[in-house]
ROTIMI-80905 format. One record per residue: residue number from 0; residue in one letter; y, z, x of N, C-alpha, C, O in turn. Coordinates in Angstrom, 1 decimal. Layout:
<recs>
rec resi: NUM resn: A n_py: Y n_pz: Z n_px: X ca_py: Y ca_pz: Z ca_px: X c_py: Y c_pz: Z c_px: X o_py: Y o_pz: Z o_px: X;
...
</recs>
This chain:
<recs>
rec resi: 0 resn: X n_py: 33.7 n_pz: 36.3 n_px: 2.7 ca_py: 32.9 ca_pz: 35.7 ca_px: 1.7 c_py: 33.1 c_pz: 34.2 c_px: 1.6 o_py: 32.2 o_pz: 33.3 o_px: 1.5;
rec resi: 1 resn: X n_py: 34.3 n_pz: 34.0 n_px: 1.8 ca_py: 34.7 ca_pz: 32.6 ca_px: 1.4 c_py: 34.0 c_pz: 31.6 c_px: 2.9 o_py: 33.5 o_pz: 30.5 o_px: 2.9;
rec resi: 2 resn: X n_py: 34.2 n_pz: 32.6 n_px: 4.1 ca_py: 33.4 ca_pz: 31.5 ca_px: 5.3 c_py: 31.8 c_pz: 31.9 c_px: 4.9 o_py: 31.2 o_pz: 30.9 o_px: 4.8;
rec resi: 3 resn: X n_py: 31.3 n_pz: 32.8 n_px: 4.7 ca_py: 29.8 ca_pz: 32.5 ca_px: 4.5 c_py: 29.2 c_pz: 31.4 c_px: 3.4 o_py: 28.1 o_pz: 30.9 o_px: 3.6;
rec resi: 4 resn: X n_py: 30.4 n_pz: 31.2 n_px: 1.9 ca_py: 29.8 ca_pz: 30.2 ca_px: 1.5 c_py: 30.2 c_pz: 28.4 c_px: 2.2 o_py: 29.6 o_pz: 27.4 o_px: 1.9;
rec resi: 5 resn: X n_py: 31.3 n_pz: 28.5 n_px: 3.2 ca_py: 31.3 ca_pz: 27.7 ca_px: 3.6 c_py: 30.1 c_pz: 27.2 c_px: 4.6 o_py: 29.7 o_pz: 26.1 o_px: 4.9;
rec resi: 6 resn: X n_py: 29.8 n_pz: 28.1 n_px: 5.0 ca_py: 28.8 ca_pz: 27.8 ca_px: 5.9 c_py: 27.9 c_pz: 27.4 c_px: 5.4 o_py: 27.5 o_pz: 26.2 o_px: 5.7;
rec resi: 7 resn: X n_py: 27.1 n_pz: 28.2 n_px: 4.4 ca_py: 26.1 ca_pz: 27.8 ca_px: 3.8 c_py: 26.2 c_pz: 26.4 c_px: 3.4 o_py: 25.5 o_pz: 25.5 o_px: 4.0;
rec resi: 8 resn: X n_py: 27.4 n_pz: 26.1 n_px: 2.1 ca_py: 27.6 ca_pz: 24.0 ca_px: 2.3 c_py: 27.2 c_pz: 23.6 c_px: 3.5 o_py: 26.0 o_pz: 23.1 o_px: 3.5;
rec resi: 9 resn: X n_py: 27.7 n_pz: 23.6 n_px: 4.8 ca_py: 27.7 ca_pz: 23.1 ca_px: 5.5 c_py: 26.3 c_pz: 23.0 c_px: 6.1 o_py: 26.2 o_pz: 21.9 o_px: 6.7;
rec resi: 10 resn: X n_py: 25.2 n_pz: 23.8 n_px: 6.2 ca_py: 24.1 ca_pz: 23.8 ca_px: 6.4 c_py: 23.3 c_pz: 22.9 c_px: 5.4 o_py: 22.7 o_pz: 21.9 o_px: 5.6;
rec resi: 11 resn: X n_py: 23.5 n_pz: 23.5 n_px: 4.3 ca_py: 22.8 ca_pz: 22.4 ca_px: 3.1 c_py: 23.2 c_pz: 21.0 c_px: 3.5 o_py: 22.2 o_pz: 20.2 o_px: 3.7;
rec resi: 12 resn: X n_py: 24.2 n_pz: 20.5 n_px: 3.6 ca_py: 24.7 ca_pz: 19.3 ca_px: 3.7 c_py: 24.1 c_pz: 18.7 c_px: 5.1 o_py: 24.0 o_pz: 17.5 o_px: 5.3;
rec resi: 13 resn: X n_py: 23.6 n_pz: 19.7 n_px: 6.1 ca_py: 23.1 ca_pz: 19.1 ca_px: 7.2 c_py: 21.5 c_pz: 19.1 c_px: 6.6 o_py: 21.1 o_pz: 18.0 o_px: 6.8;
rec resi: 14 resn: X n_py: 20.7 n_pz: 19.9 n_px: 5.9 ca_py: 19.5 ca_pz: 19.9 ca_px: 5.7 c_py: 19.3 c_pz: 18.9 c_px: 4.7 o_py: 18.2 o_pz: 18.3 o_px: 4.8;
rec resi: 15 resn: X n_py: 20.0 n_pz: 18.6 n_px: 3.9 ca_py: 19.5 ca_pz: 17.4 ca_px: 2.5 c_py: 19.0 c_pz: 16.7 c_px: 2.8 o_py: 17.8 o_pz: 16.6 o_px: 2.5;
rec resi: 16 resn: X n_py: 19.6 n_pz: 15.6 n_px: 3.9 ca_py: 19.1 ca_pz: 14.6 ca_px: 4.0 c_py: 17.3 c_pz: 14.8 c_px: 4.6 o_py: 16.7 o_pz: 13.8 o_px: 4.9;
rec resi: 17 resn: X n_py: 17.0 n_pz: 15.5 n_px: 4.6 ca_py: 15.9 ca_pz: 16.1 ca_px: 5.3 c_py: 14.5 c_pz: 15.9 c_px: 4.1 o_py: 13.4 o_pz: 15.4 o_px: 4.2;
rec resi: 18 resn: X n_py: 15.5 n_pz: 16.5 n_px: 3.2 ca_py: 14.5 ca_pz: 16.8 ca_px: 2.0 c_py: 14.6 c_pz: 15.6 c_px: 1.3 o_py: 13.6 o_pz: 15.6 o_px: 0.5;
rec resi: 19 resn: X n_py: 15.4 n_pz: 14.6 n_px: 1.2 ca_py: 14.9 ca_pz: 13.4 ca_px: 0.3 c_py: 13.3 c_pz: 12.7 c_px: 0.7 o_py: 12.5 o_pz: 12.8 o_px: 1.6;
rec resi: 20 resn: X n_py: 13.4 n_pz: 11.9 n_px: -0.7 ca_py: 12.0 ca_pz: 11.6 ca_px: -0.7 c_py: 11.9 c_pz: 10.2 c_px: 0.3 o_py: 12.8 o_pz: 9.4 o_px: 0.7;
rec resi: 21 resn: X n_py: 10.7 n_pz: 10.3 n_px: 0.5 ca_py: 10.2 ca_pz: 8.7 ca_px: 1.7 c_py: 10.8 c_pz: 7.6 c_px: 1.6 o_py: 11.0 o_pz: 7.4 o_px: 0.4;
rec resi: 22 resn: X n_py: 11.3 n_pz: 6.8 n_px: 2.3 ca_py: 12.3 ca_pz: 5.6 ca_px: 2.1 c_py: 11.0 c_pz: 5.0 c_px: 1.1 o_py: 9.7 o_pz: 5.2 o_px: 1.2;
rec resi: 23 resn: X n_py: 11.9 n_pz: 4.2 n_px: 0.0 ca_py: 11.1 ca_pz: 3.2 ca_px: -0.8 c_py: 10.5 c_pz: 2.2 c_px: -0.2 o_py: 11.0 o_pz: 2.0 o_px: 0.9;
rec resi: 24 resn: X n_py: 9.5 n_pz: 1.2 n_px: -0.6 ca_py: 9.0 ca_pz: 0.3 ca_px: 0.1 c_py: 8.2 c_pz: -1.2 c_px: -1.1 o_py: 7.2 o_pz: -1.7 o_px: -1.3;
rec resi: 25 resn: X n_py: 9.6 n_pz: -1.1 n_px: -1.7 ca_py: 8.8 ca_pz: -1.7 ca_px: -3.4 c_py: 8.3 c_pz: -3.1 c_px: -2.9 o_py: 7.6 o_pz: -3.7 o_px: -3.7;
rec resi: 26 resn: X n_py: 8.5 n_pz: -3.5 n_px: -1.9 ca_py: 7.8 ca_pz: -5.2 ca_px: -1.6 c_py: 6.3 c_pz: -4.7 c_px: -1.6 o_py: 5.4 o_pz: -4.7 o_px: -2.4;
rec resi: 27 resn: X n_py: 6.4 n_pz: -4.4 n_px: -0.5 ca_py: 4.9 ca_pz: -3.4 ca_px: -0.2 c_py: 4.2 c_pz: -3.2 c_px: -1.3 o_py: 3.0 o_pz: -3.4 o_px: -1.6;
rec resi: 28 resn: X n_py: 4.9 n_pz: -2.8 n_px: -1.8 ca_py: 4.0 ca_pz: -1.8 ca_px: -3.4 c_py: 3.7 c_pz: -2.8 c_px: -4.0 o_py: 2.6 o_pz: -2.8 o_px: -4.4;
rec resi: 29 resn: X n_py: 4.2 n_pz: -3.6 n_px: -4.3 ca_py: 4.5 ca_pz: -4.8 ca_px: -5.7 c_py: 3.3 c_pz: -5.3 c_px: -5.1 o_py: 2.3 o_pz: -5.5 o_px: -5.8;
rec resi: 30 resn: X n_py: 3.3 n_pz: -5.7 n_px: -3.9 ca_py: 2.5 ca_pz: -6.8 ca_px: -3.1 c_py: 0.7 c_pz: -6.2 c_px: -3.6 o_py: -0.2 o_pz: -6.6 o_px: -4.3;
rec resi: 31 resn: X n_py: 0.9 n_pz: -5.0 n_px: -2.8 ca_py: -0.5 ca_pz: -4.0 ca_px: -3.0 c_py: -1.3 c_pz: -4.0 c_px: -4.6 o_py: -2.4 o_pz: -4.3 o_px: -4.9;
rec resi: 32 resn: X n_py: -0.1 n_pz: -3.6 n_px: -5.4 ca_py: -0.6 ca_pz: -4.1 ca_px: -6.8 c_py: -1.4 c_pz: -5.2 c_px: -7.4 o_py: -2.6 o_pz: -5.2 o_px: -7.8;
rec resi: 33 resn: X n_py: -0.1 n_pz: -6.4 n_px: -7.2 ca_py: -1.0 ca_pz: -7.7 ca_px: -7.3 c_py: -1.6 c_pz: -8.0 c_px: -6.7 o_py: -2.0 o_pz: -9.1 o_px: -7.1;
rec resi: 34 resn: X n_py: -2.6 n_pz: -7.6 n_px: -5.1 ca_py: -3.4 ca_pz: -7.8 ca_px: -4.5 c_py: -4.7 c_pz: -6.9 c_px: -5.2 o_py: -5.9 o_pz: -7.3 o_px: -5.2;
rec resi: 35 resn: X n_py: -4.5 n_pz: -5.8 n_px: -5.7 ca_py: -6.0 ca_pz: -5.4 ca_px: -6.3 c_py: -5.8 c_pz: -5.7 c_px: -8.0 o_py: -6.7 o_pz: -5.5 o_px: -8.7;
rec resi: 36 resn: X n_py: -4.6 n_pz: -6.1 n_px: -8.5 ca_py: -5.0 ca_pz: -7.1 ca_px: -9.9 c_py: -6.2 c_pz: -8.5 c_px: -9.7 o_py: -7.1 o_pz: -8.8 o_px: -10.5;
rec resi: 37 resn: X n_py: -5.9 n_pz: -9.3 n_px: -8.6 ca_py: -6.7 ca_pz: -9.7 ca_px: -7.9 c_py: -7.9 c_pz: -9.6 c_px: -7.8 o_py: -8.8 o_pz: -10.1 o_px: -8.5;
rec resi: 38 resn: X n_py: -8.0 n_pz: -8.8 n_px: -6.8 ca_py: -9.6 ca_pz: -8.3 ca_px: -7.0 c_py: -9.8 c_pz: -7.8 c_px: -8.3 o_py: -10.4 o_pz: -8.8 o_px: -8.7;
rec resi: 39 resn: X n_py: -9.8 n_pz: -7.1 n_px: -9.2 ca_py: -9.9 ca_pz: -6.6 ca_px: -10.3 c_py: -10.2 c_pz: -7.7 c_px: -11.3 o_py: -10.9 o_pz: -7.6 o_px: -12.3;
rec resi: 40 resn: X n_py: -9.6 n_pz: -8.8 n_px: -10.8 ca_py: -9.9 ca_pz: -10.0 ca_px: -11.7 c_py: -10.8 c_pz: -10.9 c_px: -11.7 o_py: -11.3 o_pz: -11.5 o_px: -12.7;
rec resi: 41 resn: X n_py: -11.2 n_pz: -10.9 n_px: -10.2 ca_py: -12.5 ca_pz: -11.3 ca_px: -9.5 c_py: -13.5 c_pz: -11.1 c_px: -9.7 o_py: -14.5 o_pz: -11.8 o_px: -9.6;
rec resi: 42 resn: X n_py: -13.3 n_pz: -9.8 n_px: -10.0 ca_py: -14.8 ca_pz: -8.8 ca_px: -10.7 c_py: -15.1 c_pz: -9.2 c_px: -12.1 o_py: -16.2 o_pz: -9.5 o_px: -12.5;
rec resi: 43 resn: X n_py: -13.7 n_pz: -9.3 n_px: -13.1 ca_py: -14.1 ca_pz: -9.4 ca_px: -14.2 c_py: -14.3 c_pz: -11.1 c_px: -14.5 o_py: -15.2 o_pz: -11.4 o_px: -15.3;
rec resi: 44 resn: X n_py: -13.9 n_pz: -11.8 n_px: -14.0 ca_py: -14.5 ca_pz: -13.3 ca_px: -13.8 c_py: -16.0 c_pz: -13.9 c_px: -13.1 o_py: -16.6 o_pz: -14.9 o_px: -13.0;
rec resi: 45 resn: X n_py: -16.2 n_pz: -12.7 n_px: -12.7 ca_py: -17.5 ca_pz: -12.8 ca_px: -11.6 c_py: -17.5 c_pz: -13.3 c_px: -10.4 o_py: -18.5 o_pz: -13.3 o_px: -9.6;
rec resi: 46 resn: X n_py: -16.3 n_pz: -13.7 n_px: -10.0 ca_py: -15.9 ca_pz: -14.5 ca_px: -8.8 c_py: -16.5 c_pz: -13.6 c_px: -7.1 o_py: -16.7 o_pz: -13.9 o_px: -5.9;
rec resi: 47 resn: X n_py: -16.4 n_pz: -12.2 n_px: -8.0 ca_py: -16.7 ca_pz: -11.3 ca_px: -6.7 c_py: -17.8 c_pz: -10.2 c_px: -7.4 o_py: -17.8 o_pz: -9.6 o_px: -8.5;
rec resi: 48 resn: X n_py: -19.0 n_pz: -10.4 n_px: -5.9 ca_py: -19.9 ca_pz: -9.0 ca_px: -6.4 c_py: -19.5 c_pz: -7.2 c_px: -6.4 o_py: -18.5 o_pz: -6.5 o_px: -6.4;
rec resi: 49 resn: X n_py: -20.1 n_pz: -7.1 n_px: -6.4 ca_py: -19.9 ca_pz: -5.6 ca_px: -6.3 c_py: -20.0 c_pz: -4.9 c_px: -4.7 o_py: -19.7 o_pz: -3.7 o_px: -4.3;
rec resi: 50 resn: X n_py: -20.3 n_pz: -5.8 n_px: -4.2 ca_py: -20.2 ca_pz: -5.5 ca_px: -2.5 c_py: -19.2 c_pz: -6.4 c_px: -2.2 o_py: -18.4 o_pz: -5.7 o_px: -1.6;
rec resi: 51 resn: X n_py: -18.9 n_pz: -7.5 n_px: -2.2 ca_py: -17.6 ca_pz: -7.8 ca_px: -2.2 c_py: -16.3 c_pz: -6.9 c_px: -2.4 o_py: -15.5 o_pz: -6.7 o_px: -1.5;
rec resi: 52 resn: X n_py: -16.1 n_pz: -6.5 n_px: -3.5 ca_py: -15.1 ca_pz: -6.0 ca_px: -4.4 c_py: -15.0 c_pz: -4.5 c_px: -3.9 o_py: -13.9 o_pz: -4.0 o_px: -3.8;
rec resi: 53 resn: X n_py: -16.2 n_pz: -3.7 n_px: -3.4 ca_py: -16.0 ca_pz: -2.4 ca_px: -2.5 c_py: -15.4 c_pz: -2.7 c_px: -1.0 o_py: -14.6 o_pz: -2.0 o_px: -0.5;
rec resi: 54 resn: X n_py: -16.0 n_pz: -4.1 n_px: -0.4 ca_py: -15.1 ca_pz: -4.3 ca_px: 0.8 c_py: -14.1 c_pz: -4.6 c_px: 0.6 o_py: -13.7 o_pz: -4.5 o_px: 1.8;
rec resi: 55 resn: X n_py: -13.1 n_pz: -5.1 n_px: -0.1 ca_py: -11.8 ca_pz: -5.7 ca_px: -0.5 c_py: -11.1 c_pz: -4.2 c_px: -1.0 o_py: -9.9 o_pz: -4.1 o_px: -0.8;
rec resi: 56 resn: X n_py: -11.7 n_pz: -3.1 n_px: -1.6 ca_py: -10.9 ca_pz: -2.1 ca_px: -2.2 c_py: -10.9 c_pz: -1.8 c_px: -0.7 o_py: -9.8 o_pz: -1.8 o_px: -0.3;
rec resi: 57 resn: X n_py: -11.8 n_pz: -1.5 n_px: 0.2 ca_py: -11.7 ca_pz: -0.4 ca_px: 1.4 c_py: -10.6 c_pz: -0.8 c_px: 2.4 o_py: -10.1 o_pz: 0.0 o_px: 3.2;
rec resi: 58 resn: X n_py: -10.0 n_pz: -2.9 n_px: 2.3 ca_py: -9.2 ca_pz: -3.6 ca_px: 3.2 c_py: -7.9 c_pz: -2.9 c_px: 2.4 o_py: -7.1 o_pz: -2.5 o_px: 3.3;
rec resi: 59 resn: X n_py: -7.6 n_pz: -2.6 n_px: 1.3 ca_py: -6.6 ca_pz: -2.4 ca_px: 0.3 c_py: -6.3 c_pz: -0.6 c_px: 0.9 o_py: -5.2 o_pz: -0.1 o_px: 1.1;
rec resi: 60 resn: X n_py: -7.6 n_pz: 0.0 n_px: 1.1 ca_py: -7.0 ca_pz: 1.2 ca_px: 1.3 c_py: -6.8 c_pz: 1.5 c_px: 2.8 o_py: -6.3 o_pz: 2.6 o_px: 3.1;
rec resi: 61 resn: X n_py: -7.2 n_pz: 0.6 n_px: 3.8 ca_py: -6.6 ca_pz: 0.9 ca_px: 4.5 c_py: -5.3 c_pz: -0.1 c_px: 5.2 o_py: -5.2 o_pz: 0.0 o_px: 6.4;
rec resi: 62 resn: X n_py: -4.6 n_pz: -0.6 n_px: 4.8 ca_py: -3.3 ca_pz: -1.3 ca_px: 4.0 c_py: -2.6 c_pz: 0.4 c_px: 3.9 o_py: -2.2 o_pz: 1.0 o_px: 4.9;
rec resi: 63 resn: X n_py: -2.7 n_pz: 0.8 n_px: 2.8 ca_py: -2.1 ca_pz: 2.1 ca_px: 2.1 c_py: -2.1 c_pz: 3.2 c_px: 3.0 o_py: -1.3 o_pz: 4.2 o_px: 3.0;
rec resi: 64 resn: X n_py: -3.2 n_pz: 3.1 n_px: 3.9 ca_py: -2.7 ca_pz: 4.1 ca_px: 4.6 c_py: -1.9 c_pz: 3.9 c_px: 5.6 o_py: -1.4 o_pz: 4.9 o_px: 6.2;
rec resi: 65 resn: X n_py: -1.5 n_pz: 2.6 n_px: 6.2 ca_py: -0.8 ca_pz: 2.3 ca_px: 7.5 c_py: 0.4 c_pz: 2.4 c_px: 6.6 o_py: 1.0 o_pz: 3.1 o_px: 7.3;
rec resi: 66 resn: X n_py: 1.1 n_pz: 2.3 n_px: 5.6 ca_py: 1.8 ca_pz: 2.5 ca_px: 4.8 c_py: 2.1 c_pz: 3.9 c_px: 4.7 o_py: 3.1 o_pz: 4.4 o_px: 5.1;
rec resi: 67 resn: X n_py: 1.3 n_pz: 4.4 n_px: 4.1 ca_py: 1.8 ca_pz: 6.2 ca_px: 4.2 c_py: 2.2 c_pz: 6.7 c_px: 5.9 o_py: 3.2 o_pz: 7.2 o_px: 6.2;
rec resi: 68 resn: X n_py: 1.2 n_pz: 6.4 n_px: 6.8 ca_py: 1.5 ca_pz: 6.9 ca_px: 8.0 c_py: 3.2 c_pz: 6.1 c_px: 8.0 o_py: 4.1 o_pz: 6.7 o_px: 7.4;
rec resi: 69 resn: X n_py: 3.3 n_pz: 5.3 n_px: 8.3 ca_py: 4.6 ca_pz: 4.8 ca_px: 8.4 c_py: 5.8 c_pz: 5.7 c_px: 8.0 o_py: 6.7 o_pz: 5.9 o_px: 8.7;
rec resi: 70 resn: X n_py: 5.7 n_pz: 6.1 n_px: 6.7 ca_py: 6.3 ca_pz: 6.8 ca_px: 5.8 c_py: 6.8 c_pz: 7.9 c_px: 6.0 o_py: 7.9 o_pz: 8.3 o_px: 5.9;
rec resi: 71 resn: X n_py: 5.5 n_pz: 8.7 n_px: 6.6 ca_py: 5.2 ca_pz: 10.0 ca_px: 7.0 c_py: 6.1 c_pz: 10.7 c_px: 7.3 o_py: 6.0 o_pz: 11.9 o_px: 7.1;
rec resi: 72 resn: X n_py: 7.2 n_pz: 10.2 n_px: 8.0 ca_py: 8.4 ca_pz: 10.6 ca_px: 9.1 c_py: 9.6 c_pz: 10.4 c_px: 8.3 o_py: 10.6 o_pz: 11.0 o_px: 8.6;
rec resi: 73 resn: X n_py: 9.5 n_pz: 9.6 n_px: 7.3 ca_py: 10.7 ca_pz: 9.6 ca_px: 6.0 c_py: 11.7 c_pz: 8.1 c_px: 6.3 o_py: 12.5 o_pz: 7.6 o_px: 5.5;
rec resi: 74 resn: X n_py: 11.3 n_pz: 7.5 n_px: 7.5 ca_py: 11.7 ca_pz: 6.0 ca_px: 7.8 c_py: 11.0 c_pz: 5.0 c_px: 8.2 o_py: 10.5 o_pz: 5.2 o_px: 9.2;
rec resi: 75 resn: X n_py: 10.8 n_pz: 3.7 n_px: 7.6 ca_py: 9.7 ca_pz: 2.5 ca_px: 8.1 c_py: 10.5 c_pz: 1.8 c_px: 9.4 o_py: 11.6 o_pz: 1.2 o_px: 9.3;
rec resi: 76 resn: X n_py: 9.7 n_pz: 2.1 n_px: 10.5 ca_py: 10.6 ca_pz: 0.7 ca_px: 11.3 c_py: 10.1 c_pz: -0.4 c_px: 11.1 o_py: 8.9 o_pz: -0.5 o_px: 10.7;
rec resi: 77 resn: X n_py: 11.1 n_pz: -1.7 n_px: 11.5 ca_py: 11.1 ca_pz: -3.0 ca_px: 11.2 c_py: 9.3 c_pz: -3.5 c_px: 11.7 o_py: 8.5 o_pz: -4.1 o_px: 11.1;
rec resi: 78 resn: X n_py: 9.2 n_pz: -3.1 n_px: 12.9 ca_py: 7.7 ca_pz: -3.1 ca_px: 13.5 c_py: 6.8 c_pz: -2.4 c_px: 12.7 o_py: 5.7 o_pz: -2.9 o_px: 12.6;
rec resi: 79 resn: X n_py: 7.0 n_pz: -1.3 n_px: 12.1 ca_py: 5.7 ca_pz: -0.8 ca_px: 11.4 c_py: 5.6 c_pz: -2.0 c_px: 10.1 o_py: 4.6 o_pz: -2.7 o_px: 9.9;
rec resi: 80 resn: X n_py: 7.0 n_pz: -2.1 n_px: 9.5 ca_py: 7.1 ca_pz: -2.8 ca_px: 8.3 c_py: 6.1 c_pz: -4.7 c_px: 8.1 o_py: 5.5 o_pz: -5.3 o_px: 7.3;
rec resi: 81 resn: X n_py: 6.5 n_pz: -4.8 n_px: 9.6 ca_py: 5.9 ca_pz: -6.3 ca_px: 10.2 c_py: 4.2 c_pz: -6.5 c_px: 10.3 o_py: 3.6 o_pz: -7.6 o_px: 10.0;
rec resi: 82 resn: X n_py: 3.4 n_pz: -4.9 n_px: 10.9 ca_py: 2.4 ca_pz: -4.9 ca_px: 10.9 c_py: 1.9 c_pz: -4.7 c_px: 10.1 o_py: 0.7 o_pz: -4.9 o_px: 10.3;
rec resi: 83 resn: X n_py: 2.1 n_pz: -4.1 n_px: 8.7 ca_py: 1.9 ca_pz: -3.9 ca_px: 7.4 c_py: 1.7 c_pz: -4.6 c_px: 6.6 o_py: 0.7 o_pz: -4.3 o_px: 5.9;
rec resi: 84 resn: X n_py: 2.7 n_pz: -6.2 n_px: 6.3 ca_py: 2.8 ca_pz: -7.0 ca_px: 6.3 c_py: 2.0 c_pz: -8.1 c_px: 6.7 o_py: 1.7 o_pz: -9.0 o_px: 5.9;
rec resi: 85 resn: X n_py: 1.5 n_pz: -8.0 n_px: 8.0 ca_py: 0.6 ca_pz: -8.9 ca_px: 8.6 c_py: -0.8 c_pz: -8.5 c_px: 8.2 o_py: -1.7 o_pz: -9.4 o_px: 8.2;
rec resi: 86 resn: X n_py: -1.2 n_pz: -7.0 n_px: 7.8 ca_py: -2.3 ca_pz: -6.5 ca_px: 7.6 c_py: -2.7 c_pz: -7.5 c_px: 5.6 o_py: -3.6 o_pz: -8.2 o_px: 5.1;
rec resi: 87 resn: X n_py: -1.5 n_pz: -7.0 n_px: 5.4 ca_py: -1.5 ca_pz: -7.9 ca_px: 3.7 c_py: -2.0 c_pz: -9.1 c_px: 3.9 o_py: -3.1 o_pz: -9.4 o_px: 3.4;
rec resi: 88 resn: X n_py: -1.3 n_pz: -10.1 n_px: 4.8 ca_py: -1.6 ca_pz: -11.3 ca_px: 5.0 c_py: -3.4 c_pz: -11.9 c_px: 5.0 o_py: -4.0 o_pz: -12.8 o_px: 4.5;
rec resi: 89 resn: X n_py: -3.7 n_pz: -10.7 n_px: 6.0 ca_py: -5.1 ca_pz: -10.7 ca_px: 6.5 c_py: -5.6 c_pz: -10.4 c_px: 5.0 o_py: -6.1 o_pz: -11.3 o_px: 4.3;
rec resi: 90 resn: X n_py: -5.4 n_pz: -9.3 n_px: 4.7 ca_py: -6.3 ca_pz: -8.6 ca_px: 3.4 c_py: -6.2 c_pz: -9.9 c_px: 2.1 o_py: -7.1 o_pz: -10.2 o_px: 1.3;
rec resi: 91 resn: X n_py: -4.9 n_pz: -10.5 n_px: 2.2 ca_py: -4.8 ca_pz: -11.5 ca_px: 1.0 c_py: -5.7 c_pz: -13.1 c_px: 1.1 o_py: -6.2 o_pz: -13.6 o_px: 0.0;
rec resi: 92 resn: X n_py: -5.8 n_pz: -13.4 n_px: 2.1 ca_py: -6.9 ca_pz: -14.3 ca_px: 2.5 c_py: -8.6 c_pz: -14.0 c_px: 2.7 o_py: -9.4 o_pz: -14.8 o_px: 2.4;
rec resi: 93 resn: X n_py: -8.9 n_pz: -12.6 n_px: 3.3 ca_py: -9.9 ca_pz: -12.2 ca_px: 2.2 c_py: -10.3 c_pz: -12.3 c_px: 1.2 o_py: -11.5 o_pz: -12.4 o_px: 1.0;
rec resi: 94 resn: X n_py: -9.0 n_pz: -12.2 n_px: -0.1 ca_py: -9.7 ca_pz: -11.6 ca_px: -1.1 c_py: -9.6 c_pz: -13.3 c_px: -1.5 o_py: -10.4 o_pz: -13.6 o_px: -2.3;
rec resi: 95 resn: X n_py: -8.8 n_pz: -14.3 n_px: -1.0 ca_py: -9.3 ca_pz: -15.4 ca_px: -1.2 c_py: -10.5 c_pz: -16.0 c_px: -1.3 o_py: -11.3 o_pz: -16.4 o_px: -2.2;
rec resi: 96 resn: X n_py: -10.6 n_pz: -16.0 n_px: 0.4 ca_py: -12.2 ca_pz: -16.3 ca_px: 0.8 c_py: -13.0 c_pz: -15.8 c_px: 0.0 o_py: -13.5 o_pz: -16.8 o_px: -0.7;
rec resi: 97 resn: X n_py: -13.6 n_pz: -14.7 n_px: -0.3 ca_py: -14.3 ca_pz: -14.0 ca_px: -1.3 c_py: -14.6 c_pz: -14.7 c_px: -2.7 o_py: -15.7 o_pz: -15.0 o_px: -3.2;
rec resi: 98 resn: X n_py: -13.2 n_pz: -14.9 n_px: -3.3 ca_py: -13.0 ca_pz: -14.9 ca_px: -4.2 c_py: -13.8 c_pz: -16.3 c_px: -4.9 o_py: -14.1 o_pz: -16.7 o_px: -6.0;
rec resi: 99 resn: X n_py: -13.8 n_pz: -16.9 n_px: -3.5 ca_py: -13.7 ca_pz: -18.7 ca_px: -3.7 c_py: -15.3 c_pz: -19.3 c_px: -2.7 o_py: -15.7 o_pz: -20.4 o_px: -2.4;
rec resi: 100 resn: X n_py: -15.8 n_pz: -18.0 n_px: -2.6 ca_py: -17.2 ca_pz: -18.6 ca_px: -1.7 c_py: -18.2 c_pz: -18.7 c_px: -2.8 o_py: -17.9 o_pz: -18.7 o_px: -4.0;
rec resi: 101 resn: X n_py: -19.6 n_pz: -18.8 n_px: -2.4 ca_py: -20.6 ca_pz: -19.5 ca_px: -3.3 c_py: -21.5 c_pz: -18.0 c_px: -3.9 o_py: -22.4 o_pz: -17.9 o_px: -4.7;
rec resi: 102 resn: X n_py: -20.8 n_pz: -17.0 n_px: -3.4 ca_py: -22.0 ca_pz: -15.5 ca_px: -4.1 c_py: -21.0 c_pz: -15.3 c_px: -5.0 o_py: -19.8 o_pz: -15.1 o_px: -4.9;
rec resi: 103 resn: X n_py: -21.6 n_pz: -15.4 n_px: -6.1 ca_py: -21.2 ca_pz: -15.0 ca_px: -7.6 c_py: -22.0 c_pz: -13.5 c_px: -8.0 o_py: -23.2 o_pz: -13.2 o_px: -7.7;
rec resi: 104 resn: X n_py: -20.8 n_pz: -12.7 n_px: -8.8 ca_py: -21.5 ca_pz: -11.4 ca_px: -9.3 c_py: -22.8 c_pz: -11.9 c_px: -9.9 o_py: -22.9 o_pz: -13.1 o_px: -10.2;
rec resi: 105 resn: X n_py: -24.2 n_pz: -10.9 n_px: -10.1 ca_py: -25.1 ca_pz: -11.3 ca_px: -11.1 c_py: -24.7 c_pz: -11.0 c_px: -12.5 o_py: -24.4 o_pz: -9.9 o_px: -12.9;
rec resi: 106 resn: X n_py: -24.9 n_pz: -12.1 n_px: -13.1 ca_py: -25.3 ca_pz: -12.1 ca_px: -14.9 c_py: -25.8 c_pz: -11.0 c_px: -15.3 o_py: -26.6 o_pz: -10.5 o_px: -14.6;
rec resi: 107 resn: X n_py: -25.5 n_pz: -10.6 n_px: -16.2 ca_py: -26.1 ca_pz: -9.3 ca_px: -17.2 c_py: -27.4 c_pz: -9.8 c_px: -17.4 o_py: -28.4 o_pz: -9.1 o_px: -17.3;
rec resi: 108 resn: X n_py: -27.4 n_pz: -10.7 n_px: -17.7 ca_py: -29.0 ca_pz: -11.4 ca_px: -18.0 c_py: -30.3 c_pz: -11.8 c_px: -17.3 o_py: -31.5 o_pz: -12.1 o_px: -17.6;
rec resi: 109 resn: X n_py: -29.3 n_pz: -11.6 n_px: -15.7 ca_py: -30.6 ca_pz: -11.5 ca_px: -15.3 c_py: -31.1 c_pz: -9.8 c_px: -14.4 o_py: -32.2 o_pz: -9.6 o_px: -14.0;
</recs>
């Protein structure tokens, strides 16, 4: 009895690490957040139309998903981490551009 419960620990202890959740990635996250407060803000300032603001959500989700794939496997490498990263860069100058060119949402009024 006493080797079968040992065994068992010993299996659990090789399987746990298996079952924890996806390495964290809070830069990432934090980043992704304030990049669609952003847009979100753009919209409510008028700075961005509504076709704007659908292309800027679709750059944001696909951001999140090279992010989840990454994940997927339960570890980010330093290269997935870097292209991820460089994807933000891209997406965050977007939502600049956008934000700062001459098409303003339409007025309620007209």
């Amino acid at each position: 009895m006493n080797r079968s419960i040992i065994t068992a620990v010993a299996i659990a202890a090789l399987l746990l690490p298996g079952f924890t959740l996806a390495q964290s990635t809070p830069r990432i996250d934090k980043r992704q957040e304030k990049q669609d407060a952003r847009i979100d803000k753009g919209v409510e300032k008028g700075q961005l139309n509504q076709k704007e603001a659908a292309r800027l959500e679709k750059g944001q989700q696909h951001v999140q998903k090279m992010e989840n794939k990454a994940l997927s496997d339960g570890k980010m490498t330093k290269g997935e981490k870097r292209r991820i990263e460089h994807a933000q860069d891209v997406q965050s100058k977007r939502i600049t551009r956008q934000k700062h060119d001459k098409q303003k949402a339409k007025s309620k009024s007209e």
